[in-house]
N, CA, C and O atoms as a Tinker XYZ file with bonds, in Angstrom:
   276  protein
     1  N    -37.039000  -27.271000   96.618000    73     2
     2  CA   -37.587000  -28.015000   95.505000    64     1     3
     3  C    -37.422000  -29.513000   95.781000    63     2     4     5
     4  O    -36.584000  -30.028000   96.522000    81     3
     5  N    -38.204000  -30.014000   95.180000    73     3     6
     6  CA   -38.563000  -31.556000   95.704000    64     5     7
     7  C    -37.950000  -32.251000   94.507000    63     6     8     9
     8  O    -38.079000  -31.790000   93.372000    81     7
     9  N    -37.115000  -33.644000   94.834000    73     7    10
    10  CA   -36.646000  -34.232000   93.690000    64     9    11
    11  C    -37.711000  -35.187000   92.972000    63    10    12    13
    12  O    -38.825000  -35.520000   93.375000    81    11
    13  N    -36.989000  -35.559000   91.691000    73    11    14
    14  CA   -38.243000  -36.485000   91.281000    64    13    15
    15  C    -38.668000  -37.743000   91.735000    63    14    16    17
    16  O    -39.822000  -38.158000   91.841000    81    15
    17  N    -37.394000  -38.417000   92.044000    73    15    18
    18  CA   -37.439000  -39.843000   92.962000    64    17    19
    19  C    -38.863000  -39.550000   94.555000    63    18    20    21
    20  O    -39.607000  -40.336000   95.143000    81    19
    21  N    -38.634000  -38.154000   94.673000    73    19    22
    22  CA   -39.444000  -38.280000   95.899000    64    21    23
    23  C    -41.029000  -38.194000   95.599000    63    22    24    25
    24  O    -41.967000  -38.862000   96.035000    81    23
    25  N    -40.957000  -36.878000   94.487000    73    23    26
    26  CA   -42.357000  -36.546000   94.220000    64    25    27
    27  C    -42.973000  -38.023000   93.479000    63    26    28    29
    28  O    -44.162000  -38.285000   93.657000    81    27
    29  N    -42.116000  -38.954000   92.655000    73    27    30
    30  CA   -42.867000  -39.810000   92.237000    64    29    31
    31  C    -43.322000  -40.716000   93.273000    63    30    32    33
    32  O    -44.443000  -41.216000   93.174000    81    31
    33  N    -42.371000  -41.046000   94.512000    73    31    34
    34  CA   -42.809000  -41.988000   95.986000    64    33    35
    35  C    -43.961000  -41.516000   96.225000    63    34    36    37
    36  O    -44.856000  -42.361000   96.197000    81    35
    37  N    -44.353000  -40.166000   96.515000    73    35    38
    38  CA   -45.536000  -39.527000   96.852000    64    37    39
    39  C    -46.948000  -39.448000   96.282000    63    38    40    41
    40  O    -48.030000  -39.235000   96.829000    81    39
    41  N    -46.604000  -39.687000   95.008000    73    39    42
    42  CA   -47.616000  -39.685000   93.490000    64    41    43
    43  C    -48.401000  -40.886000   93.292000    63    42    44    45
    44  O    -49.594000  -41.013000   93.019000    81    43
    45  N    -47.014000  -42.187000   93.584000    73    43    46
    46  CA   -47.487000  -43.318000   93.509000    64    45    47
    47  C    -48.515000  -43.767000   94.973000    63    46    48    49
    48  O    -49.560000  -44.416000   95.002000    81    47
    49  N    -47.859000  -43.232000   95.920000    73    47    50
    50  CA   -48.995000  -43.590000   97.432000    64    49    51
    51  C    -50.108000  -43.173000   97.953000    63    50    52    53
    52  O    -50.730000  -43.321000   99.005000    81    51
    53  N    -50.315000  -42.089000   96.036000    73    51    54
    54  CA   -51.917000  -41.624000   96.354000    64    53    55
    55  C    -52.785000  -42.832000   95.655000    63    54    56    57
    56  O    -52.332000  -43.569000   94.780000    81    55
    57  N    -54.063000  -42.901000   96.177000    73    55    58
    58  CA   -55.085000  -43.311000   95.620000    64    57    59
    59  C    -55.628000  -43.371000   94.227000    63    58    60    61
    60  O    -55.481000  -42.223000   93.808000    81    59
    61  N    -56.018000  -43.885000   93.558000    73    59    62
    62  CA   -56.281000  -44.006000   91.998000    64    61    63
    63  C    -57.261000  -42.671000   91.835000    63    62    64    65
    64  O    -57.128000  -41.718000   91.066000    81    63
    65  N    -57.996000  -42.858000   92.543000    73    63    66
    66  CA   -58.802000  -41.288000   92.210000    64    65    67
    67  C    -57.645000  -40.272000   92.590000    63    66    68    69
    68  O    -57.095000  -39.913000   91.549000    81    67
    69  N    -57.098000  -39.699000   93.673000    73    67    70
    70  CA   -56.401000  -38.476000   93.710000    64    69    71
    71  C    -55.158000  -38.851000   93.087000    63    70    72    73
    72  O    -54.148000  -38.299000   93.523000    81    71
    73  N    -55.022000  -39.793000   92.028000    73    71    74
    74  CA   -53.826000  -39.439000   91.034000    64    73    75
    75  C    -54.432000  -39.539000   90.135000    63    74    76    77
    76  O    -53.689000  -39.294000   89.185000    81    75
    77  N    -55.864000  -39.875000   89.643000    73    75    78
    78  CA   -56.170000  -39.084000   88.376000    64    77    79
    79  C    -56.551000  -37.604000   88.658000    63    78    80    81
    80  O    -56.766000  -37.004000   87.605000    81    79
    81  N    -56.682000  -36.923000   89.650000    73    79    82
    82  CA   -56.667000  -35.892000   90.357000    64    81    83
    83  C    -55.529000  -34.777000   89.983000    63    82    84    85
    84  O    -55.639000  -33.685000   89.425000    81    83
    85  N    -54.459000  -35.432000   90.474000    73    83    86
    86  CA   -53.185000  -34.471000   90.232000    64    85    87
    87  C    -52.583000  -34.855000   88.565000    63    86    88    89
    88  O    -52.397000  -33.839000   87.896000    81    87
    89  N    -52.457000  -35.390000   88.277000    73    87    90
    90  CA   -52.347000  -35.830000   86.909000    64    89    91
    91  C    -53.097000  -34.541000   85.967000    63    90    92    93
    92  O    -52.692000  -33.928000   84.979000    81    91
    93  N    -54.114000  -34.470000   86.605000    73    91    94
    94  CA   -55.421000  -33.786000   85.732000    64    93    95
    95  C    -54.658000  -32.409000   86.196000    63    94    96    97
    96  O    -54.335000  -31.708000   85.238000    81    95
    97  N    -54.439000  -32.083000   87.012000    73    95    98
    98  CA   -54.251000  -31.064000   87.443000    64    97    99
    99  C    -52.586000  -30.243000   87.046000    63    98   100   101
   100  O    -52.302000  -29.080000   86.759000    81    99
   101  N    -51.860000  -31.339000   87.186000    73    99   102
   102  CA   -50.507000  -30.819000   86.859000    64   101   103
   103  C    -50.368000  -30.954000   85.204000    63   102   104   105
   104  O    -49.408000  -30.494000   84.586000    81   103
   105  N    -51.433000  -31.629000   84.618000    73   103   106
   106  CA   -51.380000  -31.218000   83.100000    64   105   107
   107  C    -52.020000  -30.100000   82.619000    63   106   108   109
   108  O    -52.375000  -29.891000   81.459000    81   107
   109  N    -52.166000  -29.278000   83.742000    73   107   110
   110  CA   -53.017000  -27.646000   83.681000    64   109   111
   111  C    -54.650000  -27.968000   83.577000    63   110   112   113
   112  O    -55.144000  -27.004000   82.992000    81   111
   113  N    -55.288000  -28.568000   83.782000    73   111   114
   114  CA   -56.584000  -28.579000   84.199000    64   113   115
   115  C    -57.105000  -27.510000   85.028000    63   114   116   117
   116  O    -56.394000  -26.906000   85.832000    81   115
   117  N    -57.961000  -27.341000   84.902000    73   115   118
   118  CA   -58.732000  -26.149000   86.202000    64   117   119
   119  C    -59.166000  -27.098000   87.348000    63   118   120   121
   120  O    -59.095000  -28.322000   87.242000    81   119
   121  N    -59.461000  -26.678000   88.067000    73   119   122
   122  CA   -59.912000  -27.254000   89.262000    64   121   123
   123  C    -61.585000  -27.764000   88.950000    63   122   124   125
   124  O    -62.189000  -28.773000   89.312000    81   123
   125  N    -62.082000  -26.379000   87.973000    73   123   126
   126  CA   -63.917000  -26.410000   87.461000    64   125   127
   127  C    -63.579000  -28.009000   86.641000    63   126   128   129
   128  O    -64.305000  -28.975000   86.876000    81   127
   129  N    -62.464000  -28.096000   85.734000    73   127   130
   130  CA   -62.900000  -28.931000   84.218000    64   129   131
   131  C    -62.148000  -30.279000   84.976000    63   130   132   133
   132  O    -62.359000  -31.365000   84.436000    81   131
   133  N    -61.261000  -30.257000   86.231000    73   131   134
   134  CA   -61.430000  -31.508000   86.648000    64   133   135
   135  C    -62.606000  -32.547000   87.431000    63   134   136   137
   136  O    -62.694000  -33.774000   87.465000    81   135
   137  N    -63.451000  -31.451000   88.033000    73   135   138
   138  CA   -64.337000  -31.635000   88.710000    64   137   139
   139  C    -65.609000  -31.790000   87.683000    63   138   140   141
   140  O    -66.498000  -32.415000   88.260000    81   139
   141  N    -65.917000  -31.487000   86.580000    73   139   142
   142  CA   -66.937000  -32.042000   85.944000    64   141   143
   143  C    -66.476000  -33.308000   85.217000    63   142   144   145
   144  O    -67.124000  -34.318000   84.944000    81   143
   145  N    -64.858000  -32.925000   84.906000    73   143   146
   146  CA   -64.808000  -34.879000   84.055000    64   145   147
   147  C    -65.300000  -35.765000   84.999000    63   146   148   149
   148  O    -66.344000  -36.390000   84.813000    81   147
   149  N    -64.504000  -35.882000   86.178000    73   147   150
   150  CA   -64.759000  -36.931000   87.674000    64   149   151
   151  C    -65.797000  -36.890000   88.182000    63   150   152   153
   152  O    -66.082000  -38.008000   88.613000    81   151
   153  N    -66.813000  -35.917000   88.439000    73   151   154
   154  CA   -67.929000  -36.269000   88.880000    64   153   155
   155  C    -67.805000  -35.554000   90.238000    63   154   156   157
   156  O    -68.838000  -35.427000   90.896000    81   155
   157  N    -66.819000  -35.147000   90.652000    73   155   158
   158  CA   -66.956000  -34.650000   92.054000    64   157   159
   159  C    -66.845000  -33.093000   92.135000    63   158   160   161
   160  O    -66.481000  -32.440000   91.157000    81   159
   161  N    -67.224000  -32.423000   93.529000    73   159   162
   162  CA   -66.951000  -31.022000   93.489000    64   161   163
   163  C    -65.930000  -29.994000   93.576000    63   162   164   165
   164  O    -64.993000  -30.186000   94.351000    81   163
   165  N    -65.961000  -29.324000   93.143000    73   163   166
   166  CA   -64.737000  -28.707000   93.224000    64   165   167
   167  C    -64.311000  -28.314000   94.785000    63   166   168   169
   168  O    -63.094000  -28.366000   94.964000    81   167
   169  N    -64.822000  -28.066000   95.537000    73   167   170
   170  CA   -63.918000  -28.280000   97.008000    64   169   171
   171  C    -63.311000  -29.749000   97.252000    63   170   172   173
   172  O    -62.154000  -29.805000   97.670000    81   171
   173  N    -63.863000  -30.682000   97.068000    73   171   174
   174  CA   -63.133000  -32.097000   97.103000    64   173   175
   175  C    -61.853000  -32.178000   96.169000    63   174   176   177
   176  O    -60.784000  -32.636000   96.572000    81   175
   177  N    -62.070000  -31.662000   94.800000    73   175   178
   178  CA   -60.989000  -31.276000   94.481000    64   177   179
   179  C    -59.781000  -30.555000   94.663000    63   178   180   181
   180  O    -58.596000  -30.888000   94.653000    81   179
   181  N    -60.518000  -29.239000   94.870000    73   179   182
   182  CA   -59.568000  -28.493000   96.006000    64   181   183
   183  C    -58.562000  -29.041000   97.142000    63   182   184   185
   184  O    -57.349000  -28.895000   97.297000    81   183
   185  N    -59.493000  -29.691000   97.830000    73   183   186
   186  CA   -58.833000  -30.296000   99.021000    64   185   187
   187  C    -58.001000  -31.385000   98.695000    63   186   188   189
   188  O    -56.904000  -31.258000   99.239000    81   187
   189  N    -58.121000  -32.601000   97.888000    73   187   190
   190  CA   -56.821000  -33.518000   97.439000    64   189   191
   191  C    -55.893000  -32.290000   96.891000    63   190   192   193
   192  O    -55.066000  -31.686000   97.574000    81   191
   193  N    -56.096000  -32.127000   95.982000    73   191   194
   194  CA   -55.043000  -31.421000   95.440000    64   193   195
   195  C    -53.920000  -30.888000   96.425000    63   194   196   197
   196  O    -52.734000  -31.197000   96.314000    81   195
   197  N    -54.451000  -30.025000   97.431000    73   195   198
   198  CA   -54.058000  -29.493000   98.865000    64   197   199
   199  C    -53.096000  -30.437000   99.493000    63   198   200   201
   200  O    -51.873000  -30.470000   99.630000    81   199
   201  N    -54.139000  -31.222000   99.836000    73   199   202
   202  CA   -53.158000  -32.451000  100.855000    64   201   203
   203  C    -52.325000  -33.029000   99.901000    63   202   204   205
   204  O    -51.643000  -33.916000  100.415000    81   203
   205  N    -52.089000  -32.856000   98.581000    73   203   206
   206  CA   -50.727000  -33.571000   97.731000    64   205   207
   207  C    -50.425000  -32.375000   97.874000    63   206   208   209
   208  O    -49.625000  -32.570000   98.788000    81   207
   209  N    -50.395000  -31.091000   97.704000    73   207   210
   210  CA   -49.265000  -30.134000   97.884000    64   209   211
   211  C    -48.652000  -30.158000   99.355000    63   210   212   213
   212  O    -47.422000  -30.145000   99.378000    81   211
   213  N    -49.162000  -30.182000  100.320000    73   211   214
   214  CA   -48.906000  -30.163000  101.869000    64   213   215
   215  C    -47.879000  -31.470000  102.041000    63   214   216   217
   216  O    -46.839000  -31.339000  102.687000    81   215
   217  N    -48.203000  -32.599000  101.487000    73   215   218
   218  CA   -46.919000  -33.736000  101.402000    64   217   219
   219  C    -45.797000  -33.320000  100.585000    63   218   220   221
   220  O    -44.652000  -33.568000  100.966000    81   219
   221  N    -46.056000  -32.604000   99.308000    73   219   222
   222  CA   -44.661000  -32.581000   98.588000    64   221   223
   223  C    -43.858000  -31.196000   99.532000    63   222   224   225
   224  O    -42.629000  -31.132000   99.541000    81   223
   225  N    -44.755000  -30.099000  100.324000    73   223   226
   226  CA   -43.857000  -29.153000  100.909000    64   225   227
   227  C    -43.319000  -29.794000  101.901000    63   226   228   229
   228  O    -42.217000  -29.339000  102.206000    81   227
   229  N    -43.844000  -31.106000  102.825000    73   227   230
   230  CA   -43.246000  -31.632000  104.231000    64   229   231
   231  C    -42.132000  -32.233000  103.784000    63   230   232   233
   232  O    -41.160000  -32.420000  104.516000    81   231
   233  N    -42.195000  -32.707000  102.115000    73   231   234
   234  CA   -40.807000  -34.024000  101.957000    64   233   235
   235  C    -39.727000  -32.621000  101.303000    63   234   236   237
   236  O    -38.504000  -32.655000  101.169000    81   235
   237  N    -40.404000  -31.793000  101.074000    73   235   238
   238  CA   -39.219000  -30.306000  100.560000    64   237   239
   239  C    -38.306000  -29.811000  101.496000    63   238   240   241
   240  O    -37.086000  -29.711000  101.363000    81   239
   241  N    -39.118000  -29.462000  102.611000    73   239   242
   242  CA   -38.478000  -28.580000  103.719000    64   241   243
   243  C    -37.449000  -29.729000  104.293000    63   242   244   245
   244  O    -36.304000  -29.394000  104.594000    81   243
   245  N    -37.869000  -31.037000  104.430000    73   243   246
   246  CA   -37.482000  -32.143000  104.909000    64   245   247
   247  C    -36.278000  -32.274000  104.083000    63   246   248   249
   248  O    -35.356000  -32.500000  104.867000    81   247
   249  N    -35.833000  -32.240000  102.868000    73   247   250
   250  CA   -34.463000  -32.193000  101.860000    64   249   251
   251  C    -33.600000  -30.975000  102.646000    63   250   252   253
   252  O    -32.459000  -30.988000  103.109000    81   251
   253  N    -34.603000  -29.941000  102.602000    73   251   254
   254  CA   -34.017000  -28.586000  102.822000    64   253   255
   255  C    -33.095000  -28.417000  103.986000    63   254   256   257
   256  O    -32.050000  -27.771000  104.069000    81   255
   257  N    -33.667000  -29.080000  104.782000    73   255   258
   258  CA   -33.001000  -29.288000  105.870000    64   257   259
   259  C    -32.051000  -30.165000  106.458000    63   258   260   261
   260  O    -31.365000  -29.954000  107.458000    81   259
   261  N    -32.086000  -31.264000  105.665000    73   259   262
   262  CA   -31.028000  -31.868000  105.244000    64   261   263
   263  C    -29.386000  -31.707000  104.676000    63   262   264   265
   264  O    -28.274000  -32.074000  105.055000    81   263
   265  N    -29.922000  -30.984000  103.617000    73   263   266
   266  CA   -28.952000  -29.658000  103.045000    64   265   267
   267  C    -28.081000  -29.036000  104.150000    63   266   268   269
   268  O    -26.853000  -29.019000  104.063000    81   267
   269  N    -28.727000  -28.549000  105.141000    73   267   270
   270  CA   -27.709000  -27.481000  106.177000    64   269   271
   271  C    -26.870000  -28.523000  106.927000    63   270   272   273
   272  O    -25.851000  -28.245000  107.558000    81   271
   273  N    -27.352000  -29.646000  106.808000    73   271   274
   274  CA   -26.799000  -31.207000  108.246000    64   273   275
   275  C    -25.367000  -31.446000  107.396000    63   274   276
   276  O    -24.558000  -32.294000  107.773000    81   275
């Protein structure tokens, strides 16, 4: 599990669109009802969303492993 100090480093170094992105998304949005507010498709959506999950698992495992040191 990822702390908050980190996930917010990560949150803040996205782009204004893919943090109204995850915002939308981690306030339970669908992937469909974020993609018609914004204007874009839902695979583009898909895919930010993705690459912010793929950073918060690299800075996770990265704690995790820390942990055993």
């Amino acid at each position: 599990m990822i702390d908050i100090e980190h996930f917010t480093k990560i949150f803040y170094s996205l782009g204004e669109i893919d943090q109204s992105i995850v915002k939308k998304y981690i306030h339970g949005d669908s992937i469909r009802n974020i993609s018609r507010c914004l204007g874009y498709s839902e695979s583009f959506i898909y895919e930010r969303i993705y690459k912010f999950h793929k950073k918060i698992r690299k800075v996770s495992r990265h704690e995790k492993a820390q942990d055993f040191d």
